[in-house]
C-alpha positions as CSV (number, residue, x, y, z in Angstrom):
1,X,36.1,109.2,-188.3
2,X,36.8,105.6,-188.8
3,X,34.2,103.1,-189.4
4,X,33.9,99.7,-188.5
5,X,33.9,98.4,-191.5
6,X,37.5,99.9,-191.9
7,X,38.5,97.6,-189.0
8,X,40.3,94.3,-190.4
9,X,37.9,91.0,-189.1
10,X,38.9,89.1,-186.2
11,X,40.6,85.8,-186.3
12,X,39.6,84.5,-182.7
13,X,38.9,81.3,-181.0
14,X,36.0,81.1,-178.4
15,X,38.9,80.0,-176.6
16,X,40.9,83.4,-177.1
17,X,37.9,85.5,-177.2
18,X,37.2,84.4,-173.4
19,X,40.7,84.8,-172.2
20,X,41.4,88.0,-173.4
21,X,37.8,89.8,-172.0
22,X,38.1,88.1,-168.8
23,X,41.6,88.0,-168.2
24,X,43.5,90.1,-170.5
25,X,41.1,93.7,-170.5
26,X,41.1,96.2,-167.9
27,X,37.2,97.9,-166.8
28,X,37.2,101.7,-167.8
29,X,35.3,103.6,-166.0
30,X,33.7,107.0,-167.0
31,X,35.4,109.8,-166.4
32,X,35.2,111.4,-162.8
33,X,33.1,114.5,-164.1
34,X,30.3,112.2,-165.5
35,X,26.9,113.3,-164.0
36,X,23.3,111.4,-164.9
37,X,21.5,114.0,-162.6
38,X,18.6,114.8,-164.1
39,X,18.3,111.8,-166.9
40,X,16.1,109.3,-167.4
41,X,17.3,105.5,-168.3
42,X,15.6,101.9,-169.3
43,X,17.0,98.8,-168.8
44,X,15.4,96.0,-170.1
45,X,16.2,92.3,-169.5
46,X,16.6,90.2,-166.2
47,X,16.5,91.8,-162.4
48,X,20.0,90.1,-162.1
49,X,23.0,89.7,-163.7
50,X,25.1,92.5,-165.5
51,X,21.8,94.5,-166.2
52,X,21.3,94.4,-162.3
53,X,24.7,95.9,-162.0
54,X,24.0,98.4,-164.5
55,X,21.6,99.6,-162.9
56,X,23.8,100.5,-160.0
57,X,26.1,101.9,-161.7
58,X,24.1,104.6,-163.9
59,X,22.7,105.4,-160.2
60,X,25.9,105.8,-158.7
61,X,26.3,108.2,-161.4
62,X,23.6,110.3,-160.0
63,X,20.7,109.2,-162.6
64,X,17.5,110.5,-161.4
65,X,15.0,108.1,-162.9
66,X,15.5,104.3,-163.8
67,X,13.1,102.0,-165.2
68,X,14.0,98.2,-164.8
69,X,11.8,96.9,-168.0
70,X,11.3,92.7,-166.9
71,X,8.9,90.5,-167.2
72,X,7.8,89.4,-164.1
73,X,7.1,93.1,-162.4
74,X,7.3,91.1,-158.8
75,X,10.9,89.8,-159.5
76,X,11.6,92.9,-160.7
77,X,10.0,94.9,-157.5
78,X,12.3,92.6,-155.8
79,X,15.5,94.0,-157.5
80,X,14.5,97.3,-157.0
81,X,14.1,97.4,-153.1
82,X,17.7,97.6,-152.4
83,X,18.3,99.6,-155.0
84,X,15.6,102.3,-153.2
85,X,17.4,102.3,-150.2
86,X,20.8,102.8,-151.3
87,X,19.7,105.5,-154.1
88,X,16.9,107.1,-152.1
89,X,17.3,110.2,-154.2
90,X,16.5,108.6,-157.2
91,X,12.9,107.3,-159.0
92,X,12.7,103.7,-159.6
93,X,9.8,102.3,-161.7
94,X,9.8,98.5,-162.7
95,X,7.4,98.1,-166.0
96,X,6.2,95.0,-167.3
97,X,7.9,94.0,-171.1
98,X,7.5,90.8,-172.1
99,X,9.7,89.7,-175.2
100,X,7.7,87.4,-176.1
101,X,4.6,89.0,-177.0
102,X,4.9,92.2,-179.7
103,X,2.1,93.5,-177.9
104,X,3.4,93.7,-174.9
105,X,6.9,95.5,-176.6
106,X,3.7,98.0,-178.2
107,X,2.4,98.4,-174.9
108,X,5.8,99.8,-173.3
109,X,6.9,102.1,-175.7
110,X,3.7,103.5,-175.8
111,X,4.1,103.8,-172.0
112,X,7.1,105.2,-172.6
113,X,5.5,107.8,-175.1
114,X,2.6,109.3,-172.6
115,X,4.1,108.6,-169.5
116,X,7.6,110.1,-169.4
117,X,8.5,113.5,-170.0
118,X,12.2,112.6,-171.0
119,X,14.1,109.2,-171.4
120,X,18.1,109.5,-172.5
121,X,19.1,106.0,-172.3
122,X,17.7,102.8,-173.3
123,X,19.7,100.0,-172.6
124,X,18.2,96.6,-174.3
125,X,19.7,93.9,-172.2
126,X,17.0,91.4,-172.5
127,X,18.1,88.5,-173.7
128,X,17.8,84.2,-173.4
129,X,19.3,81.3,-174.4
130,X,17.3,77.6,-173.7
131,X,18.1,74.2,-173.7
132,X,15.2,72.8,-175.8
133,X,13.6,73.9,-179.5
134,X,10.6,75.9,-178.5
135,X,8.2,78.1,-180.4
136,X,6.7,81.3,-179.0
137,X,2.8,80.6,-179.6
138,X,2.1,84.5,-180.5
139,X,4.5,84.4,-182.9
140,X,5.1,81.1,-184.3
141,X,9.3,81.7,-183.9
142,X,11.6,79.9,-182.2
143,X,12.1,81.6,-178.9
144,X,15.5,81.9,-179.0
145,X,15.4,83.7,-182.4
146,X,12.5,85.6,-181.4
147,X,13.6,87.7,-178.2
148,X,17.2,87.9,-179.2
149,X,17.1,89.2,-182.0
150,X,13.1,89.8,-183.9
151,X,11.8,91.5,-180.5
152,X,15.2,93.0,-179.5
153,X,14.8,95.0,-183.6
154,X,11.4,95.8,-182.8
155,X,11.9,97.2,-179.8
156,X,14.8,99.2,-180.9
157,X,13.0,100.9,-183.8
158,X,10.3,101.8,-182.0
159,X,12.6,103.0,-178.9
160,X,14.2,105.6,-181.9
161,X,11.5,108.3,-181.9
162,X,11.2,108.3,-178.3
163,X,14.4,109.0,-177.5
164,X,14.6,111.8,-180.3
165,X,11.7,113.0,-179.0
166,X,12.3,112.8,-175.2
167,X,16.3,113.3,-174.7
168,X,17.4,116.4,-173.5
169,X,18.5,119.3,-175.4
170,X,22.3,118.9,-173.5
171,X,22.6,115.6,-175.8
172,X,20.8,112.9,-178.1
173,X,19.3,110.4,-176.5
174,X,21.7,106.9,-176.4
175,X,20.3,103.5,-177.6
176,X,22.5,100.4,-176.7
177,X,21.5,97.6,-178.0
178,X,23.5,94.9,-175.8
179,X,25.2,91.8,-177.6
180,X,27.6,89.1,-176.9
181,X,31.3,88.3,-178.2
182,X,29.8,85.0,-179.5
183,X,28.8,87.1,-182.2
184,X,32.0,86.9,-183.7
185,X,32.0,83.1,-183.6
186,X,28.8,81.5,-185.1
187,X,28.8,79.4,-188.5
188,X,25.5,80.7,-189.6
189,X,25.2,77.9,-191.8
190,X,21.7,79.1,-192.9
191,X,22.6,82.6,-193.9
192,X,21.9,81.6,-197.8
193,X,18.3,80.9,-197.0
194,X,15.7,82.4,-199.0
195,X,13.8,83.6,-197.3
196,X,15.6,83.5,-194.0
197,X,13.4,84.1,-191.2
198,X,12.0,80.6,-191.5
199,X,14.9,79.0,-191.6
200,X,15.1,79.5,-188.2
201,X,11.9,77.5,-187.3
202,X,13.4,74.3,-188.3
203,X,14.1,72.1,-185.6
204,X,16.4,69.8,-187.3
205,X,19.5,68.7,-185.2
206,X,18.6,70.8,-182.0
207,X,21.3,70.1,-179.5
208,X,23.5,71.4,-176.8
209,X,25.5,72.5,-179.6
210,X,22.7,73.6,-181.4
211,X,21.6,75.7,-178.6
212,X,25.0,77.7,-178.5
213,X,25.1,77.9,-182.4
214,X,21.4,79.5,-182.2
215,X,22.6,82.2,-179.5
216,X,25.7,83.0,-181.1
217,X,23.8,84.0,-184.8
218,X,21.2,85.5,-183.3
219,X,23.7,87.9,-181.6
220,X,25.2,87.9,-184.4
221,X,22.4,89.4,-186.5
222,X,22.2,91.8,-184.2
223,X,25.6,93.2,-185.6
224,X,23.9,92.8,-189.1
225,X,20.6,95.0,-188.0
226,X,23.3,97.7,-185.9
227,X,25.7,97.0,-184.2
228,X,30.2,93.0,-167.9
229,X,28.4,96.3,-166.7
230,X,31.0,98.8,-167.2
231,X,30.6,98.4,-170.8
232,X,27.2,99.1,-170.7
233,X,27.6,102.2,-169.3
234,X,30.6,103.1,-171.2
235,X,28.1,102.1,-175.0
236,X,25.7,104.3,-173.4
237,X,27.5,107.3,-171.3
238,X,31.0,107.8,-172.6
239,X,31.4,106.7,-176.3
240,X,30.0,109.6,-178.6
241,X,29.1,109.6,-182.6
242,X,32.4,107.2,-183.2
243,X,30.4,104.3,-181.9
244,X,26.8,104.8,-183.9
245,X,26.3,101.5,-185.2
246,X,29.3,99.5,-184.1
247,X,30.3,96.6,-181.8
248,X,31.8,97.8,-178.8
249,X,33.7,95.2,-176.8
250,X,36.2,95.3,-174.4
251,X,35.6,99.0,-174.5
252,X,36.7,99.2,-178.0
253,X,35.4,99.5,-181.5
254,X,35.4,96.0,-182.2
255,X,35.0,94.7,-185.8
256,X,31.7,92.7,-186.8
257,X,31.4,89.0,-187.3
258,X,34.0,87.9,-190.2
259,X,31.3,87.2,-192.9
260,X,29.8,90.4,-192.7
261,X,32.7,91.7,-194.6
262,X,32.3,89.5,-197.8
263,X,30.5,90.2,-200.6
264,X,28.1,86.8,-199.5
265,X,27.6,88.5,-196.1
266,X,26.5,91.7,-197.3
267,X,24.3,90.0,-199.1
268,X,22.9,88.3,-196.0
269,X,22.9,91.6,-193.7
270,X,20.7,92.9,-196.8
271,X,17.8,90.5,-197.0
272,X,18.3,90.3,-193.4
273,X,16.9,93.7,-193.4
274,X,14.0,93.9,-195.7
275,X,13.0,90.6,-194.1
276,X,12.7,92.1,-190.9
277,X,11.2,95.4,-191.7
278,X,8.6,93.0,-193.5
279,X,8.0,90.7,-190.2
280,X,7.2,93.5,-188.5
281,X,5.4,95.6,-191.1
282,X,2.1,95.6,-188.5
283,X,4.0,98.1,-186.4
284,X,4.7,100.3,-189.2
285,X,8.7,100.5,-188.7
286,X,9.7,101.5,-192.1
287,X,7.6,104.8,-191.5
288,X,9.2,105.0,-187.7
289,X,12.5,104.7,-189.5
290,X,11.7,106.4,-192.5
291,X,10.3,109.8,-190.3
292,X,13.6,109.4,-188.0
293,X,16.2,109.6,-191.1
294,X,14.4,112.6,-192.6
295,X,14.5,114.7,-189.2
296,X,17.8,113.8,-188.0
């Protein structure tokens, strides 16, 4: 089975990058015998956009429960409505997850634990990019930096027992963790800080450019901690063991940003890691982990 790291880097201009996904690639759909009757799938992120569409789609595909996971539960009550009517069959909860606040990201999964007696899918859309340098009071990060990528790893970690707890025994349960092609594109001009977590509270030189620059690494480190709505459901329905840990774009194996391939990146995706698993040491994820390798 090829990895991705036996893909050769791309060499692509935002310019390039945009053309060919929006112009040049074709949407695959699943196959006409896919069937989500039965399952159970999150969402999390906004009540519009691609998630929105996502949603649709796993219920046109016969899913029996969905949970939209949003932070304002009345927005999200609001997406849901004409999603009732036109899936009437289906179950349709909208739970409250706020990105911001590691409690809160606590407080779902552990919904998630006692409340539902299978999940299959969890889809982490959630996601944000702002104009301004702000810093999440509970957490003393940049906000930016916080939900795209320190929430987004907490959330997946704690999202892994679930799901090998809760899947059915037809399959394992699928965890997609959703990032952006600007992942291939950022300079990460910090990526030799030590430590490197706070490097990212420094609000030196925050601009528009900044702003893009800040979305692009945090998507980026996504990649590093890993890995339109179509590809959502074909991360999370269609691919199979191929794609564990990999950047899927365009509905391909996609290789990972350029400098994770050099010795320096490695080095990077590395402290990357142990920094993380030490930010969020309060919610025990080197255990969660460490229990999740040894009963795979």
């Amino acid at each position: 089975m090829v990895s991705v790291q036996d893909l050769q880097p791309l060499q692509v201009s935002a310019l390039k990058l945009f053309f060919k996904s929006q112009f040049c690639t074709k949407a695959t759909t699943p196959p006409p015998s896919t069937s989500l009757a039965g399952q159970t799938a999150l969402i999390t992120g906004r009540n519009i956009g691609i998630g929105l569409e996502c949603a649709r789609v796993l219920l046109d595909l016969q899913l029996s429960h969905l949970i939209l996971a949003v932070r304002s539960t009345d927005r999200g009550e609001e997406a849901a409505a004409p999603l009732r009517k036109t899936h009437s069959s289906a179950r349709i909860d909208v739970w409250a997850l706020d990105m911001l606040s590691y409690e809160s990201i606590q407080a779902f999964v552990e919904r998630c634990t006692t409340s539902l007696p299978r999940l299959d899918i969890a889809i982490l859309n959630a996601g944000v990019i702002l104009t301004g340098f702000n810093i999440n009071r509970s957490t003393g990060h940049e906000v930016i930096f916080q939900v795209n990528y320190l929430s987004t790893a907490l959330l997946a970690t704690l999202m892994v027992p679930v799901l090998k707890d809760k899947s059915g025994h037809h399959a394992p349960g699928r965890l997609t963790i959703v990032s952006s092609g600007m992942a291939l594109l950022s300079k990460f001009a910090n990526r030799g800080a030590v430590p490197l977590i706070p490097s990212f509270g420094d609000p030196k030189g925050w601009n528009l450019s900044a702003v893009a620059e800040r979305y692009s690494v945090t998507k980026t480190m996504l990649l590093m901690f890993v890995q339109g709505a179509w590809m959502y459901v074909d991360a999370a329905v269609v691919k199979g063991a191929e794609s564990h840990g990999c950047f899927v774009m365009d509905w391909s194996l996609c290789p990972n940003h350029t400098l994770m391939y050099t010795p320096e990146g490695k080095q990077t995706t590395e402290r990357l890691w142990e920094e993380t698993l030490e930010e969020l040491r309060f919610a025990n994820v080197r255990d969660i982990l460490s229990r999740a390798q040894s009963t795979k």
